[in-house]
C-alpha positions as CSV (number, residue, x, y, z in Angstrom):
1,X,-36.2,-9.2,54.2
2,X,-39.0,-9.4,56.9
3,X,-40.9,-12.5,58.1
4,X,-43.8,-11.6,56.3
5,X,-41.8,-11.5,52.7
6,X,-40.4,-14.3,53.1
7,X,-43.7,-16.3,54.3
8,X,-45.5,-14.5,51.2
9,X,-42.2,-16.2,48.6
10,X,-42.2,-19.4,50.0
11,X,-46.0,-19.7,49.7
12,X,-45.9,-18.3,45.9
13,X,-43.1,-21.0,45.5
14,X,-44.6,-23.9,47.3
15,X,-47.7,-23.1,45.3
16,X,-45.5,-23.1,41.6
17,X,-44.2,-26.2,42.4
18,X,-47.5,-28.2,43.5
19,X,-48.7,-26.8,40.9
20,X,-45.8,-27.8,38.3
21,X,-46.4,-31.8,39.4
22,X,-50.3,-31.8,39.2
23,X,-49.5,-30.8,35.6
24,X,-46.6,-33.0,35.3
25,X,-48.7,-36.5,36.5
26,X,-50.9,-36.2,33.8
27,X,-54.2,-36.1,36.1
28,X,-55.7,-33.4,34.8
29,X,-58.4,-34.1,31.9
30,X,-57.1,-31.8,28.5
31,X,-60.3,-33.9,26.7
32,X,-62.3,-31.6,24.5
33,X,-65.6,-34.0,25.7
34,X,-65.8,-33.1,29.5
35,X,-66.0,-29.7,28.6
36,X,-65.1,-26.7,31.3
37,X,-67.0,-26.5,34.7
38,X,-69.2,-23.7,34.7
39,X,-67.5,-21.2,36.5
40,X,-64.3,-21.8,34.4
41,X,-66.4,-21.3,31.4
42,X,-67.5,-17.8,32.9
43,X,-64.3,-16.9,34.1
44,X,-63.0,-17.2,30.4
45,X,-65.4,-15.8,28.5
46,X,-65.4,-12.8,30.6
47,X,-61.4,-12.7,30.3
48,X,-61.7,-12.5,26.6
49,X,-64.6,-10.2,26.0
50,X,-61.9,-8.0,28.4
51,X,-59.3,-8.3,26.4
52,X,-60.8,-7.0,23.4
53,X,-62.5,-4.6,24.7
54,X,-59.0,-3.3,25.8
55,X,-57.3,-4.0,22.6
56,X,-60.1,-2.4,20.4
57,X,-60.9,1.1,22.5
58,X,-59.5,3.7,20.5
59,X,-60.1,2.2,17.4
60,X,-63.1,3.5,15.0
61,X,-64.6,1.9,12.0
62,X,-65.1,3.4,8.5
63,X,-68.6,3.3,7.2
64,X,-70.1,-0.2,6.8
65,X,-73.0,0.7,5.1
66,X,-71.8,-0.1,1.5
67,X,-74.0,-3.3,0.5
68,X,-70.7,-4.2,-2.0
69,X,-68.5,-4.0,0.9
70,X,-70.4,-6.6,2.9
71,X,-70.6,-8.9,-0.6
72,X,-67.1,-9.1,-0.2
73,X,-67.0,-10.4,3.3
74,X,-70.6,-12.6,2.4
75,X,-68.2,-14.9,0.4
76,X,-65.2,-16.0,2.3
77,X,-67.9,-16.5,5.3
78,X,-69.5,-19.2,3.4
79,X,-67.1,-21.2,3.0
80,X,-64.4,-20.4,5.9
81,X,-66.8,-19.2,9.1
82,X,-70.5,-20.6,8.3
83,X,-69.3,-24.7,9.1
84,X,-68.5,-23.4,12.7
85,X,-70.6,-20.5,13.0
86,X,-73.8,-21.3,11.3
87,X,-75.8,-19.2,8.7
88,X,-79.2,-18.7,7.9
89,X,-81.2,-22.0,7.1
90,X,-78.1,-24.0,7.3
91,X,-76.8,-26.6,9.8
92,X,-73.8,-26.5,11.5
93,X,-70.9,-29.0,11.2
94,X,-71.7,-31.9,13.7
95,X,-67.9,-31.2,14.4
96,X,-68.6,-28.1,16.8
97,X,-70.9,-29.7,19.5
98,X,-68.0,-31.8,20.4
99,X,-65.2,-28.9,20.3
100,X,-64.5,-27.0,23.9
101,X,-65.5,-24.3,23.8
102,X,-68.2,-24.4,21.4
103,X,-68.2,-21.3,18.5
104,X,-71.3,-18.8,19.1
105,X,-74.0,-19.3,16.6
106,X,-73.2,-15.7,14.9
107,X,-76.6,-15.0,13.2
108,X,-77.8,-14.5,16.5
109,X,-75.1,-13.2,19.0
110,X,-72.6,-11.2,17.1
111,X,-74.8,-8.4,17.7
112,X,-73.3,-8.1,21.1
113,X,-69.9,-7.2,19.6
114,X,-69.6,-3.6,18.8
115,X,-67.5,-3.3,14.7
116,X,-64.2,-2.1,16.4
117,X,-64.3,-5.0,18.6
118,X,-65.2,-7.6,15.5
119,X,-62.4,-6.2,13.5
120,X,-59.8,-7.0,16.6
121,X,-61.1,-10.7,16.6
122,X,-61.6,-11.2,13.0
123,X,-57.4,-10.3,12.6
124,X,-56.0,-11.5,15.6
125,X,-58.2,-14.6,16.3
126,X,-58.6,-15.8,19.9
127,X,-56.2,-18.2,21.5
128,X,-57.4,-21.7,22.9
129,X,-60.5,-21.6,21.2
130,X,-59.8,-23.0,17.5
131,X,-60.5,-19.1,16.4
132,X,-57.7,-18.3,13.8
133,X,-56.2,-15.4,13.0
134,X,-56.7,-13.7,9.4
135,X,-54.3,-15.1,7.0
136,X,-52.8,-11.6,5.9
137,X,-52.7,-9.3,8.5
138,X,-51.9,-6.3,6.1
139,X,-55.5,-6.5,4.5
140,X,-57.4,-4.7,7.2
141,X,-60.0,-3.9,4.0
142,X,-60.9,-7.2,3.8
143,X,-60.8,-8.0,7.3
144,X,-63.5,-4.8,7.4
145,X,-65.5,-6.5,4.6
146,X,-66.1,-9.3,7.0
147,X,-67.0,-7.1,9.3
148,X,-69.6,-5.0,7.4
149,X,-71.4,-8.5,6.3
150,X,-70.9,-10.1,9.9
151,X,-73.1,-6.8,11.0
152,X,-76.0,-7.6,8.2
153,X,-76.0,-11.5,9.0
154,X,-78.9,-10.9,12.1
155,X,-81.2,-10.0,10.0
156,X,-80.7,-12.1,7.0
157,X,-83.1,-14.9,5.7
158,X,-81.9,-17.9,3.9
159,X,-82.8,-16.0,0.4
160,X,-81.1,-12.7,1.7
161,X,-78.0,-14.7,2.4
162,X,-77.6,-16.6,-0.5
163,X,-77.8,-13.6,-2.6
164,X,-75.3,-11.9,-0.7
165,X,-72.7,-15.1,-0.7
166,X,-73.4,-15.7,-4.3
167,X,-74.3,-12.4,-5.9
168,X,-75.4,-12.8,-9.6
169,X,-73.4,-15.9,-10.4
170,X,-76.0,-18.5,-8.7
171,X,-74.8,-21.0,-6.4
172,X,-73.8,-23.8,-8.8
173,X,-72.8,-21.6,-12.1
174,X,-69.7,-22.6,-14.0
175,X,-67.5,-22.0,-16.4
176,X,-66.5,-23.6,-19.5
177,X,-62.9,-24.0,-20.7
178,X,-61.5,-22.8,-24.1
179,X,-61.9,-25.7,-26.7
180,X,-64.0,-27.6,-24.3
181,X,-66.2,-28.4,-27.8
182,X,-63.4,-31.0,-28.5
183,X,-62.2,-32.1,-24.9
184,X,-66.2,-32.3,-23.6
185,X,-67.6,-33.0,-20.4
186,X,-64.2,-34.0,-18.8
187,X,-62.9,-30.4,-19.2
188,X,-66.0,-28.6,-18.3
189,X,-65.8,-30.8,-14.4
190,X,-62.6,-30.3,-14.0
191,X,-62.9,-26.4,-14.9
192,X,-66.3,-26.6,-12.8
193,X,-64.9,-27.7,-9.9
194,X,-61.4,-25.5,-9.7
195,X,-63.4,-22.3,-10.5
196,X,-66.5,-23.1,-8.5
197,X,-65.5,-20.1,-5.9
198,X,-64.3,-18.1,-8.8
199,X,-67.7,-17.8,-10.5
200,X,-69.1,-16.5,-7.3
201,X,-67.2,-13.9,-7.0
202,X,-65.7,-12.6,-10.7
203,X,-68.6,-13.9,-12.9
204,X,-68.4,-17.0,-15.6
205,X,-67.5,-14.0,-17.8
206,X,-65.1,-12.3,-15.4
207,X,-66.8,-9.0,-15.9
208,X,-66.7,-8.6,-12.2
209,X,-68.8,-5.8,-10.1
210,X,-69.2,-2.9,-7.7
211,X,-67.8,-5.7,-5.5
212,X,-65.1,-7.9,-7.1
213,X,-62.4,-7.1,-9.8
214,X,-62.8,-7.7,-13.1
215,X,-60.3,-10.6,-14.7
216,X,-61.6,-10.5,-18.1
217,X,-59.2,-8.9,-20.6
218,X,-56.1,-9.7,-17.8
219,X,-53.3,-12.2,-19.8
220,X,-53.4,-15.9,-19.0
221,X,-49.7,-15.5,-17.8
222,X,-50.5,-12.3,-15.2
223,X,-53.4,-14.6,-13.9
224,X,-51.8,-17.5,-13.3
225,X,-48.7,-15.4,-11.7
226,X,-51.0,-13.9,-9.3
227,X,-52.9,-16.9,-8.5
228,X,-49.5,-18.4,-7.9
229,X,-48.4,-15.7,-5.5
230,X,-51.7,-15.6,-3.7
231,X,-51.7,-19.3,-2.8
232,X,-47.7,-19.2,-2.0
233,X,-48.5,-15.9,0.4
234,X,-46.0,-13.4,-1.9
235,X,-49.3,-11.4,-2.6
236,X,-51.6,-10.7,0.4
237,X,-55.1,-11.5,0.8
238,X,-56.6,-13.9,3.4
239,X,-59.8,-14.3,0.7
240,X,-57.5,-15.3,-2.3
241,X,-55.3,-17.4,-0.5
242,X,-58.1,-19.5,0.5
243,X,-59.6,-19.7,-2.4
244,X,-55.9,-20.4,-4.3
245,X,-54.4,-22.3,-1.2
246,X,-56.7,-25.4,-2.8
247,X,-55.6,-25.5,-6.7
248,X,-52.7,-27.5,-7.8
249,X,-50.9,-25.6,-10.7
250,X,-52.8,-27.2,-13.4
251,X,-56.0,-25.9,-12.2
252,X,-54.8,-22.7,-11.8
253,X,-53.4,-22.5,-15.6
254,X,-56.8,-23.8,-16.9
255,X,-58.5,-20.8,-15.0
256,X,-56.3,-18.3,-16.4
257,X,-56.8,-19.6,-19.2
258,X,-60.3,-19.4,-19.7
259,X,-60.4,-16.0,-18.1
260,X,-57.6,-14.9,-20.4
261,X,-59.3,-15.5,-23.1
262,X,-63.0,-14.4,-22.0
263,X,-64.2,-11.5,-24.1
264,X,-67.1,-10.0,-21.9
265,X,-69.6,-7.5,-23.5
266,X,-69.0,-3.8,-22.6
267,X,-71.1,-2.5,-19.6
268,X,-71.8,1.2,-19.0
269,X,-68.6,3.5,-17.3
270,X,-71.0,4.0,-14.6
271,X,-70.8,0.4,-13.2
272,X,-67.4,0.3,-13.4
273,X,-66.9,4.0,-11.1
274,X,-69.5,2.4,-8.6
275,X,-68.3,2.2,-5.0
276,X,-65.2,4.7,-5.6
277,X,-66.7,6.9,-2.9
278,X,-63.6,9.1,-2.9
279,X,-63.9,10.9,-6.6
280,X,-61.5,11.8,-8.4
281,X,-60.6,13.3,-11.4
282,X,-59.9,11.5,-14.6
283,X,-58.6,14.4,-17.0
284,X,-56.2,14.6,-14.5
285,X,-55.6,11.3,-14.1
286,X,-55.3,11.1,-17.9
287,X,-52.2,13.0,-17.9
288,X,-50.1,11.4,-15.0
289,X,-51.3,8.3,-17.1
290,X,-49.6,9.7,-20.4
291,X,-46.8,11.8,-18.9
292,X,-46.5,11.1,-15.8
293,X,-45.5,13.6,-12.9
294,X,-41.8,14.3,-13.2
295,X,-41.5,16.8,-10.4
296,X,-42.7,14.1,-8.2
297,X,-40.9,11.1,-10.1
298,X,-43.7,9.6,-11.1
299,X,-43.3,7.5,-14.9
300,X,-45.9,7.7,-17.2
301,X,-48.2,4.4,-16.8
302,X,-48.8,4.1,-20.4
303,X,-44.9,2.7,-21.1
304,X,-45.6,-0.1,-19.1
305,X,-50.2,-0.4,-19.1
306,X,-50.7,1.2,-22.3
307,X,-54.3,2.9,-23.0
308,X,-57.4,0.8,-24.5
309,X,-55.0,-1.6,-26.1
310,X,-53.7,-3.1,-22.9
311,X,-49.9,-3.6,-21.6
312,X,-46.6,-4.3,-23.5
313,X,-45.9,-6.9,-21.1
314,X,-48.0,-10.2,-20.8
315,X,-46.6,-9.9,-17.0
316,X,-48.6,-6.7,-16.3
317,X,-51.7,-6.3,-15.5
318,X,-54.8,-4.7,-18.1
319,X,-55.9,-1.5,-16.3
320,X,-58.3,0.2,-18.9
321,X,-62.1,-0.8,-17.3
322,X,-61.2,-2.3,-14.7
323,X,-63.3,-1.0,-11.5
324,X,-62.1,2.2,-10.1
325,X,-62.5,1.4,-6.4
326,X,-60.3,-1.7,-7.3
327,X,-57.8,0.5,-9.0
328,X,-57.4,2.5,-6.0
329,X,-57.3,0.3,-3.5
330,X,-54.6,-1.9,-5.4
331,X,-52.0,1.3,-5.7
332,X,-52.8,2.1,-1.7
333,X,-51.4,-1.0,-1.0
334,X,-49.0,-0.9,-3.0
335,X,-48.0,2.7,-1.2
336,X,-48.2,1.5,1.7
337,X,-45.5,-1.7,1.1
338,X,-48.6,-4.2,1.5
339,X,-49.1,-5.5,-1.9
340,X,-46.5,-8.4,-3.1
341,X,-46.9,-10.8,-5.6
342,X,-45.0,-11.4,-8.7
343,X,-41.1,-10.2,-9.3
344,X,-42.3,-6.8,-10.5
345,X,-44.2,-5.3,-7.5
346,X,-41.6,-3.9,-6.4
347,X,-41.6,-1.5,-9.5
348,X,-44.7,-0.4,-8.3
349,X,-43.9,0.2,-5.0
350,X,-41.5,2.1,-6.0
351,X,-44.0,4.5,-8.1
352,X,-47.1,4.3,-6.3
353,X,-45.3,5.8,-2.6
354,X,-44.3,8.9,-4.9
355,X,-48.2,9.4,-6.1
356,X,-50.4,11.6,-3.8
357,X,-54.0,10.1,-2.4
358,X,-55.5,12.4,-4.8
359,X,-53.8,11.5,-8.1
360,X,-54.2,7.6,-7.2
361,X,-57.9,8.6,-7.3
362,X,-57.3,10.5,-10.4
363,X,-55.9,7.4,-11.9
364,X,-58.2,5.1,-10.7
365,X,-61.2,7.0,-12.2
366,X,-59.3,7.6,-15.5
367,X,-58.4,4.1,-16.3
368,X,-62.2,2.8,-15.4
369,X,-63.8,5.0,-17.5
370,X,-61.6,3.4,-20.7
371,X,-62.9,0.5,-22.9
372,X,-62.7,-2.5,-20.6
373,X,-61.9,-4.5,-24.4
């Protein structure tokens, strides 16, 4: 080994071990209210927007120009993202002036972030700076929703933003319970506030819309399995387990319960095939739905989802009416080994990796253009 090797080892070493007992006497400050220096504040920043550059080239986004697709994301930012990152007409939380490094205000700089580069930080999070990662990795269709309404927020006012976060339900609209005539005004809080996100998204009625799924017409049992699974993780989705993560089991029976037995008026096919930009055809969808595909071992889904009159099962879930984009995005996952939940998803994983793209859009239009009662 030459002089110069050597010389270049023992300075790297020297260097580890000076810098092994700064760290180890404690002198350096780790407090979140000094802050960084200046520089080091550069010096990071400009190492992360690096990095995700780097991680995101390559990458492309899907269209984001679907105004249900950012009411899906509009939400979850409410409630999750807007106490750190501000929205407009709304304070911050006094909590993120004293955190190190302090969250952008988004309304005005997450312009600067191109959508590939959004979607890389909105599932993977950022380390060392209190930026999570998304709860469910596999849902990269909601982690896109997030990204479609993260590129409206600039240009949202405080009216423009409410709509989008609360959609037709209103900000403070609940739900009332099943008997609450006899249990009164202590059933209707306690519904209130366990189903104060759930109104926001599914309705009072739990008709749903182009942007949410529809829950009226669905068993009290399947709900409250699926809640279940959602706030346990078994069933992916970094919105629902949020929103489940919060209810004890009580609360989510009484919400199954009332959506159970909700019996919403009919609204027009049309509504319901909204957003299910990819077609499909429902005569043929109507007969994988009756007999099935045998050459491709595909059942038929009427043994186990029936028609208009709903499953056999109180376990499975009510297909006829419910919105075809929702349809088709549930059975993709399901393909792809991304969709858990209760004990009988893997029946369904079994039977939706045999079915083509095209006949899970076939399907998907069929079964929304049935009676949603």
């Amino acid at each position: 080994m030459s002089r110069c090797a050597k010389v270049i080892i023992g300075l790297a070493l020297a260097g580890g071990l000076g810098g092994g007992l700064v760290a180890w006497s404690g002198i350096i400050n780790v407090g979140a209210s000094t802050g960084h220096w200046k520089v080091t504040e550069l010096v990071l920043h400009w190492a992360m927007r690096q990095s995700v550059e780097t991680h995101a080239s390559g990458s492309a986004a899907p269209p984001l120009g679907d105004a249900a697709l950012a009411r899906r994301g509009a939400g979850h930012y409410a409630t999750a993202c807007a106490p750190c990152h501000g929205a407009p007409g709304l304070q911050r939380s006094p909590v993120t002036s004293g955190m190190t490094p302090e969250p952008p205000f988004l309304p005005r700089s997450v312009g600067a972030w191109k959508p590939q580069e959004l979607f890389w930080i909105v599932r993977h999070g950022v380390k060392y700076t209190g930026m999570p990662a998304w709860p469910s990795l596999q849902r990269r269709d909601e982690i896109w929703a997030m990204v479609a309404f993260l590129r409206r927020l600039p240009e949202l006012d405080k009216a423009a933003y409410d709509a989008l976060v609360h959609g037709s339900a209103g900000a403070s609209r609940s739900i009332a319970a099943p008997g609450e005539q006899e249990e009164g005004a202590r059933v209707r809080m306690e519904t209130t506030a366990a189903a104060a996100g759930c109104t926001r998204c599914h309705g009072s009625d739990g008709r749903g819309s182009a942007a949410f799924p529809r829950l009226a017409g669905q068993s009290a049992d399947y709900l409250f399995a699926s809640l279940l699974a959602f706030a346990e993780g078994r069933r992916h989705s970094g919105f629902m387990r949020a929103a489940a993560a919060g209810l004890d089991e009580a609360a989510m029976r009484q919400i199954a319960e009332h959506y159970g037995a909700a019996t919403p008026e009919e609204d027009a096919r049309a509504s319901r095939l909204e957003g299910n930009k990819t077609g499909g055809d429902a005569a043929a969808g109507g007969v994988i739905a009756r007999r099935g595909d045998p050459a491709r071992g595909v059942p038929a889904c009427v043994a186990c989802h029936g028609l208009e009159q709903g499953p056999r099962f109180p376990h499975y879930p009510r297909l006829a009416g419910q919105q075809a984009w929702y349809l088709a995005l549930q059975l993709r996952l399901l393909k792809a080994g991304e969709r858990g939940g209760t004990p009988f998803a893997p029946i369904m994983h079994a039977v939706a990796e045999r079915l083509s793209d095209a006949q899970i859009d076939d399907l998907a239009v069929f079964y929304a253009g049935l009676p949603a009662r």
